[in-house]
C-alpha positions as a Markdown table, in Angstrom:
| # | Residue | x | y | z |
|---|---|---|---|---|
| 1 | Unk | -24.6 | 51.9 | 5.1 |
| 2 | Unk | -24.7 | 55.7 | 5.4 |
| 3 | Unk | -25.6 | 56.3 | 1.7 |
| 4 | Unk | -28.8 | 54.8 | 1.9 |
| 5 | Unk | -30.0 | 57.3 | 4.5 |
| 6 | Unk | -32.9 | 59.7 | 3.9 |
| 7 | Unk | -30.5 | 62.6 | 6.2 |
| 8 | Unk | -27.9 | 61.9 | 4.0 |
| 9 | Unk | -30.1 | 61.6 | 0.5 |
| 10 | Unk | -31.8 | 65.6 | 2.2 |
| 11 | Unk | -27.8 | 66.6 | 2.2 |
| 12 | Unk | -27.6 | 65.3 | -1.0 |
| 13 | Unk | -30.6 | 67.2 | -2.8 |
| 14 | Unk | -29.5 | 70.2 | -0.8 |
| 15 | Unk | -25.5 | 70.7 | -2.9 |
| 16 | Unk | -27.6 | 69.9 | -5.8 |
| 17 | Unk | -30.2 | 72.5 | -5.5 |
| 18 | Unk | -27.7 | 74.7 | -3.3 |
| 19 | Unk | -24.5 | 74.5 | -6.1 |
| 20 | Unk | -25.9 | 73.4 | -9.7 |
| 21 | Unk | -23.0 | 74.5 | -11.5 |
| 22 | Unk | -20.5 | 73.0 | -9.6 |
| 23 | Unk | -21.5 | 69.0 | -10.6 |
| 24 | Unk | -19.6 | 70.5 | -14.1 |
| 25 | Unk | -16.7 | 72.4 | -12.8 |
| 26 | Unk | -15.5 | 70.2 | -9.6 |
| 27 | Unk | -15.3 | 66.6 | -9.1 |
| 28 | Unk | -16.6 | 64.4 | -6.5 |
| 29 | Unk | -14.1 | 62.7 | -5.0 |
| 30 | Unk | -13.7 | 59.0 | -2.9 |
| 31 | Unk | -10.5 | 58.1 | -1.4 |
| 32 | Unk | -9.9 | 55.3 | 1.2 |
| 33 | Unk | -13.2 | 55.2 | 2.1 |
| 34 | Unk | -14.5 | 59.3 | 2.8 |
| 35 | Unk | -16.3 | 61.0 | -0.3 |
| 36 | Unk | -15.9 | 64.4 | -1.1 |
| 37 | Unk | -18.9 | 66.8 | -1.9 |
| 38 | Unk | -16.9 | 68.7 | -4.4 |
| 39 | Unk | -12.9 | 68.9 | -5.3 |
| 40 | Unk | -11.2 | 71.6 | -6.9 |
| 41 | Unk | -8.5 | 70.2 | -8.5 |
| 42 | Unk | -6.5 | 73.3 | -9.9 |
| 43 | Unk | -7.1 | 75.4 | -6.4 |
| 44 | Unk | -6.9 | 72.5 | -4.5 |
| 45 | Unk | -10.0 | 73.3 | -2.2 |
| 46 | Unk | -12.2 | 71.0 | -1.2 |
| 47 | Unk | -15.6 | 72.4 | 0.0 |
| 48 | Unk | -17.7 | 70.2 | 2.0 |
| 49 | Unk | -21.7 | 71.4 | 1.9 |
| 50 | Unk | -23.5 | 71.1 | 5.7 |
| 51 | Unk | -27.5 | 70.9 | 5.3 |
| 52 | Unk | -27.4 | 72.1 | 9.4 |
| 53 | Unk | -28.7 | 75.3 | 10.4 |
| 54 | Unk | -25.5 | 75.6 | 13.0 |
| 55 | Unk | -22.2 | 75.8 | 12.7 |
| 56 | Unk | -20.4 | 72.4 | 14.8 |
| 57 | Unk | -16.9 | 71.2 | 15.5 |
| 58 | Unk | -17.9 | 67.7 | 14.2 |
| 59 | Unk | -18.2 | 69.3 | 10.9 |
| 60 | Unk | -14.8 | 71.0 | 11.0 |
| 61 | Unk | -13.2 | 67.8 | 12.2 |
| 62 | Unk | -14.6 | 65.8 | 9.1 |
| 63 | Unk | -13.1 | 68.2 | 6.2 |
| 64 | Unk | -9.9 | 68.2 | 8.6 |
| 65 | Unk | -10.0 | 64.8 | 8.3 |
| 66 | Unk | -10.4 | 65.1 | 4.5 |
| 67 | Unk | -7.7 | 67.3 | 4.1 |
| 68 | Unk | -5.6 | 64.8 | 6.0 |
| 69 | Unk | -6.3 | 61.4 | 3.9 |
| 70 | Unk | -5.7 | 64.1 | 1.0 |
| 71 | Unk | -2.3 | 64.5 | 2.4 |
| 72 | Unk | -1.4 | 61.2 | 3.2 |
| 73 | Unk | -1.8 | 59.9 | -0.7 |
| 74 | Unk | 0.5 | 62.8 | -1.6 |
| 75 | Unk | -2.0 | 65.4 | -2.7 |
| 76 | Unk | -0.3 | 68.3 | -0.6 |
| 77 | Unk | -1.3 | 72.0 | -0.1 |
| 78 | Unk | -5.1 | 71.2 | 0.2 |
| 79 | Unk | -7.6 | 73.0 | 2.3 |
| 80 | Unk | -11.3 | 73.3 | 2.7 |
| 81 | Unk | -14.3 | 75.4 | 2.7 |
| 82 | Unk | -17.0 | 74.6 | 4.8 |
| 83 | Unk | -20.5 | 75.7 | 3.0 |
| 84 | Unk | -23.8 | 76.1 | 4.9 |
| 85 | Unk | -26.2 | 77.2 | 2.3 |
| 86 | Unk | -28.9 | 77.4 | 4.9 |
| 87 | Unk | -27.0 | 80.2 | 6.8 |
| 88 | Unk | -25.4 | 81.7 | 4.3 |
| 89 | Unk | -21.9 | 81.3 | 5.9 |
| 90 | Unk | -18.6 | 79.8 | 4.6 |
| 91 | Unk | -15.7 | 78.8 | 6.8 |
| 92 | Unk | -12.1 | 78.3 | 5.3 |
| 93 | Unk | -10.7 | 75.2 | 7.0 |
| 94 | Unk | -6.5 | 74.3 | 6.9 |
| 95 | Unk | -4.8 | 71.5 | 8.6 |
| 96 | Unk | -2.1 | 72.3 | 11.2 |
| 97 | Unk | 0.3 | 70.2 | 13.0 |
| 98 | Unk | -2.0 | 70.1 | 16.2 |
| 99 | Unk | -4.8 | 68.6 | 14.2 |
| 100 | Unk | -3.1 | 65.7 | 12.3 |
| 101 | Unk | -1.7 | 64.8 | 15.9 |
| 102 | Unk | -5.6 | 65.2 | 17.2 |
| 103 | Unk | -6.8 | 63.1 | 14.2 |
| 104 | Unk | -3.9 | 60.0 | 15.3 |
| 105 | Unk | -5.3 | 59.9 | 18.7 |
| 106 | Unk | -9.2 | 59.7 | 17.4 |
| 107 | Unk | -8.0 | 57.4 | 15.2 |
| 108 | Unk | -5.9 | 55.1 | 17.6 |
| 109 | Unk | -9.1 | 55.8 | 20.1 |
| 110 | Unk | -11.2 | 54.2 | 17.1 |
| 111 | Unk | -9.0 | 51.2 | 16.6 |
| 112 | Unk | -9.2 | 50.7 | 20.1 |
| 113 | Unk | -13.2 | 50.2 | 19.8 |
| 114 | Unk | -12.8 | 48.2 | 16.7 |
| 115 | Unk | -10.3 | 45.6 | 18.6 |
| 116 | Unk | -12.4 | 45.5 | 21.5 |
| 117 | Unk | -14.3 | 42.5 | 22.2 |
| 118 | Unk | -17.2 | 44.5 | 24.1 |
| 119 | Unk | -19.4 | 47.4 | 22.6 |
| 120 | Unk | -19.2 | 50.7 | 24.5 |
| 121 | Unk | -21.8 | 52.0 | 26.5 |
| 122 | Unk | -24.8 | 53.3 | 25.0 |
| 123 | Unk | -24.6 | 57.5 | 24.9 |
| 124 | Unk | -27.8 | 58.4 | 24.6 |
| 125 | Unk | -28.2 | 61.8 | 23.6 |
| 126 | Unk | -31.0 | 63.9 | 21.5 |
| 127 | Unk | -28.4 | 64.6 | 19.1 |
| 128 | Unk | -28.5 | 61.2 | 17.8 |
| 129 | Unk | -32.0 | 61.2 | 16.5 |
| 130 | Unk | -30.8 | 63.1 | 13.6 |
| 131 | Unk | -27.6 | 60.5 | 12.9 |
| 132 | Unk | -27.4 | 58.8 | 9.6 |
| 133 | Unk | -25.9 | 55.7 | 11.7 |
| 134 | Unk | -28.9 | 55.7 | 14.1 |
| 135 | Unk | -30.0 | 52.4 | 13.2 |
| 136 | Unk | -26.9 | 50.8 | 13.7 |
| 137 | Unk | -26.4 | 52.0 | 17.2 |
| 138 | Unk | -29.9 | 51.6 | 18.6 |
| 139 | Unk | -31.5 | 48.5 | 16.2 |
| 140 | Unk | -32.2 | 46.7 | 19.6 |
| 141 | Unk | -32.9 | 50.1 | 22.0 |
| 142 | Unk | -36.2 | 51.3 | 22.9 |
| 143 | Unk | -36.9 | 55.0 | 21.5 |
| 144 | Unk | -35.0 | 57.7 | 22.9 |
C-alpha cells in the first residue's frame, strides 16, 4: 500500500537526486517485510534517507527497528545513519539492549491491535495529513 504513495514516491526522488552514486555502491535491501534505502554490506551501515525538514523520534525508531530485523536473521554488528539531505545533518544510530526490549513491547502492543476485533479510536492529529497510510485510516472520515 505504502509504495504507491506520492510522499513516499517525493522520498523516493529525493535519495535519488540527494545520493546518485550510491544506487552503484550500496544495495537496497527487503527483509521480512521493511525495505532499506541503502545497505552497506562491507561496513555494515545502513543509512536510511528522511525527506523532513526536522529531525523526529519516529524516524530513529524505524532504522532501530531495521537494525533489529537485521539482527534477528543473523546479520550482527549493524548500525545506521540517519540522512536528512534537506538539513544537512546526519545522525549515527546503534541498537542497545533498552531498545530491542522497547521494540518487543510496540510490537506485542501491535499484535494486540491486530487480534482485536474493534479498531481503535480515531487520533486525529495534523500530523497525519502528511502520512503515506492516510487513506487507510480516514477512507470513511470527513477532512481533518
Amino acid at each position: 500500500m505504502e509504495h504507491t504513495s506520492d510522499l513516499v514516491y517525493e522520498g523516493k526522488l529525493i535519495h535519488e537526486e540527494s545520493y546518485p552514486q550510491r544506487s552503484s555502491k550500496y544495495e537496497e535491501v527487503e527483509l521480512n517485510g521493511i525495505k532499506v534505502d541503502f545497505y552497506d554490506p562491507r561496513n555494515k551501515v545502513i543509512h536510511e534517507i528522511k525527506k523532513s525538514n526536522k529531525v523526529e523520534r519516529a524516524h530513529e525508531l524505524q532504522l532501530k527497528y531495521y537494525l533489529c530485523v537485521f539482527e534477528r536473521n543473523g546479520i550482527v554488528g549493524v548500525t545506521g545513519i540517519l540522512e536528512y539531505p534537506i538539513l544537512r545533518k546526519r545522525d549515527t544510530v546503534v541498537l542497545s539492549e533498552v531498545d530491542r526490549e522497547t521494540i518487543k513491547t510496540i510490537e506485542e502492543e501491535i499484535v494486540q491491535i491486530v487480534e482485536n476485533e474493534n479498531c481503535p479510536p480515531l487520533a486525529k492529529k495534523n500530523i497525519c495529513r502528511n502520512c503515506s497510510y492516510y487513506e487507510f485510516c480516514y477512507s470513511t472520515e470527513e477532512e481533518i
